[in-house]
Short mmCIF file of the C-alpha atoms (twelve columns), coordinates in Angstrom:
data_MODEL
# 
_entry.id   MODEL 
# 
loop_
_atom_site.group_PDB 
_atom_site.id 
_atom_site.type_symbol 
_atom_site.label_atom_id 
_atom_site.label_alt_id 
_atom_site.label_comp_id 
_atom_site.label_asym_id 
_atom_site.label_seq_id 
_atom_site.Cartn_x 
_atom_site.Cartn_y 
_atom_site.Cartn_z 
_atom_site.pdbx_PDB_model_num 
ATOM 1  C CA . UNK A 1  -47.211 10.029 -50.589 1 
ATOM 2  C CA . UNK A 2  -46.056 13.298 -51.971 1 
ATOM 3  C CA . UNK A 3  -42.340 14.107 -51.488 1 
ATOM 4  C CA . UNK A 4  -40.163 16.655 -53.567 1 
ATOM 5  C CA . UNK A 5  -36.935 15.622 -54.441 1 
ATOM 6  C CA . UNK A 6  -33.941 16.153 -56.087 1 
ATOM 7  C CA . UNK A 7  -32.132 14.363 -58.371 1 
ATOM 8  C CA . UNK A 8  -28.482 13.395 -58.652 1 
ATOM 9  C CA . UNK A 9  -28.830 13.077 -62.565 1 
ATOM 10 C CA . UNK A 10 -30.502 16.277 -63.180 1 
ATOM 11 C CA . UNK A 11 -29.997 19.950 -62.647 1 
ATOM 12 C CA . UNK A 12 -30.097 20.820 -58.680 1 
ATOM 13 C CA . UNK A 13 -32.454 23.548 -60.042 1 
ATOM 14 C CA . UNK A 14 -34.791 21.190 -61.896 1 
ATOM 15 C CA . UNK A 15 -37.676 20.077 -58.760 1 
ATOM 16 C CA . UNK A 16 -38.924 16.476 -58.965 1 
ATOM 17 C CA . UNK A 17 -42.206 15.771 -57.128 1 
ATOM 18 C CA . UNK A 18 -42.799 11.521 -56.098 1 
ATOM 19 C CA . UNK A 19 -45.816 9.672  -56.033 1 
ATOM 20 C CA . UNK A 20 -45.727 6.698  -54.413 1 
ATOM 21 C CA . UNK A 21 -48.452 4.632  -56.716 1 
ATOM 22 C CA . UNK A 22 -48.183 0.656  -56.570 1 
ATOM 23 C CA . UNK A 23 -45.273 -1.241 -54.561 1 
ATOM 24 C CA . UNK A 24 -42.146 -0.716 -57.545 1 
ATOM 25 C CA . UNK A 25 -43.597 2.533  -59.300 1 
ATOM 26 C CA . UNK A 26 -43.720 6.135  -58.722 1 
ATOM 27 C CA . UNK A 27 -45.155 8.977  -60.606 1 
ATOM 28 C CA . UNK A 28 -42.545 11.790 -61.200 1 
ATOM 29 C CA . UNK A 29 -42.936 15.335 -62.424 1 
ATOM 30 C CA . UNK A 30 -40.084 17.274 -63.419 1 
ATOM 31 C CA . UNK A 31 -39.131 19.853 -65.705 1 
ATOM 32 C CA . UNK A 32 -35.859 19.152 -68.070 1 
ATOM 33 C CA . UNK A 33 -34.558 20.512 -71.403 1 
ATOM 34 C CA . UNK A 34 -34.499 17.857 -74.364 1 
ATOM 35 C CA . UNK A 35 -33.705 19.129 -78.110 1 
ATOM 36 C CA . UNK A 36 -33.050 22.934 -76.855 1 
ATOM 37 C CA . UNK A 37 -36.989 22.552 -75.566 1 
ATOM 38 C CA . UNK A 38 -38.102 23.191 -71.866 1 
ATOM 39 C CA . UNK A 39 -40.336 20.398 -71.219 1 
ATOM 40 C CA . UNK A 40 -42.305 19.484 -68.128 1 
ATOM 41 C CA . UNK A 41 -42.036 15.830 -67.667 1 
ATOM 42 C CA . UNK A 42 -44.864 13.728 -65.553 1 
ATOM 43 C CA . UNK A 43 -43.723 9.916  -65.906 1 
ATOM 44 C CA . UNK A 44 -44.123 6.454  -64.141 1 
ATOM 45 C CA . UNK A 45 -40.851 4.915  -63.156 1 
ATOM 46 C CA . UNK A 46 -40.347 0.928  -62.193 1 
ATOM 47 C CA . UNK A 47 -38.249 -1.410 -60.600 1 
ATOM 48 C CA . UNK A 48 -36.504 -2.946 -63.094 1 
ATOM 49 C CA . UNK A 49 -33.241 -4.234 -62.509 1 
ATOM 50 C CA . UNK A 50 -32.703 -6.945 -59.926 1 
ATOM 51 C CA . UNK A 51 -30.994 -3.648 -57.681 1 
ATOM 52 C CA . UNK A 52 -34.282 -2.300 -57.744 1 
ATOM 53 C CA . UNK A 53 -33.474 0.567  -59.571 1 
ATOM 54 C CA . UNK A 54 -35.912 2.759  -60.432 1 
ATOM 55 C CA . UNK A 55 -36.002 3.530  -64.460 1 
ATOM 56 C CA . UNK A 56 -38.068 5.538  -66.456 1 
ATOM 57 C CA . UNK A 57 -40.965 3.904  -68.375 1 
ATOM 58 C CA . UNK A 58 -43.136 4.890  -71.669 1 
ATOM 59 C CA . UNK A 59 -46.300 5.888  -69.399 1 
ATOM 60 C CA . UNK A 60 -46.319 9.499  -69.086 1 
ATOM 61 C CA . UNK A 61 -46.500 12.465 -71.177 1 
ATOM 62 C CA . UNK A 62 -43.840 15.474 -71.550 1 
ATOM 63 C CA . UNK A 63 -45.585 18.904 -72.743 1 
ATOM 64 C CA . UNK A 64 -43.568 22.420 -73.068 1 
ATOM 65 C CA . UNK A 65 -43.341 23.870 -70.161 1 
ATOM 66 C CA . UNK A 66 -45.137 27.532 -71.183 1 
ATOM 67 C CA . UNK A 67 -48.331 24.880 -71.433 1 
ATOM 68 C CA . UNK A 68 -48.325 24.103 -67.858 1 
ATOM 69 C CA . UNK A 69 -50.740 26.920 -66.952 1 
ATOM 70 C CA . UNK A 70 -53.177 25.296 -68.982 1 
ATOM 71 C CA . UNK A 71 -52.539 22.276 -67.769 1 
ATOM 72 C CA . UNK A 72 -53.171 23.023 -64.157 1 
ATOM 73 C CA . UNK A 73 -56.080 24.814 -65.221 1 
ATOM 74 C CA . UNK A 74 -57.516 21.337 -66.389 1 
ATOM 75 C CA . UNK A 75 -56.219 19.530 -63.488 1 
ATOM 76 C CA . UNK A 76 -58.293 22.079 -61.186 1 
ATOM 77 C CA . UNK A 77 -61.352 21.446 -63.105 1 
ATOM 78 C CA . UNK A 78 -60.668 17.447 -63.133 1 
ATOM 79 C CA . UNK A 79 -60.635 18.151 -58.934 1 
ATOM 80 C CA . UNK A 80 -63.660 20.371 -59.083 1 
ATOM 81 C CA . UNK A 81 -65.668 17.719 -60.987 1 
ATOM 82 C CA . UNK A 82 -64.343 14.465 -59.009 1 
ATOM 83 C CA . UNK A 83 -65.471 16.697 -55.887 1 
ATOM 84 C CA . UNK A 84 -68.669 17.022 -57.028 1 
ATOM 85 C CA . UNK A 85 -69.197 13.244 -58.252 1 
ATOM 86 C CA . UNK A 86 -67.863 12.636 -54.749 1 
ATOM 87 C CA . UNK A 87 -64.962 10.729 -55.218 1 
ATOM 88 C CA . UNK A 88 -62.372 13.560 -53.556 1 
ATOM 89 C CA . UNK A 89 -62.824 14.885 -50.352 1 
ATOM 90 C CA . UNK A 90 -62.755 18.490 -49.425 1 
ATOM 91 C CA . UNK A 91 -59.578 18.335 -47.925 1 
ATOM 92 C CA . UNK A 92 -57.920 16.409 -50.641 1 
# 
């Protein structure tokens, strides 16, 4: 499930979009600033602590944020080709 969200710890500017993936992880994409540098953030986070907190983990990747039309541009050809092998749907 797909949900956008914001954070308490970030900027109320900065959008965070959920992806529910395995029971105690969720994808996250957000865009931050780190070392004076923009950078859009996607990133697994996992239950942890015994308070089930959800914490950032080392699988993701973080890439300037003026790279994200490219990056979408590969994501829409990833779609376009799963489509065609048939593993996505037309409607998703």
């Amino acid at each position: 499930m797909l949900r956008a969200q914001v954070t308490p710890q970030r900027s109320e500017l900065t959008p965070v979009l959920e992806a529910d993936q395995i029971v105690g992880e969720e994808v996250r994409v957000s865009i931050d600033e780190f070392r004076g540098h923009v950078l859009l953030d996607i990133r697994v986070f996992a239950d942890f602590t015994p308070a089930r907190v959800r914490m950032p983990t080392k699988k993701g990747i973080s890439i300037q944020v003026v790279q994200l039309p490219d990056l979408i541009k590969a994501l829409q050809d990833a779609a376009a080709t799963a489509r065609k092998l048939g593993l996505l749907s037309d409607g998703r």
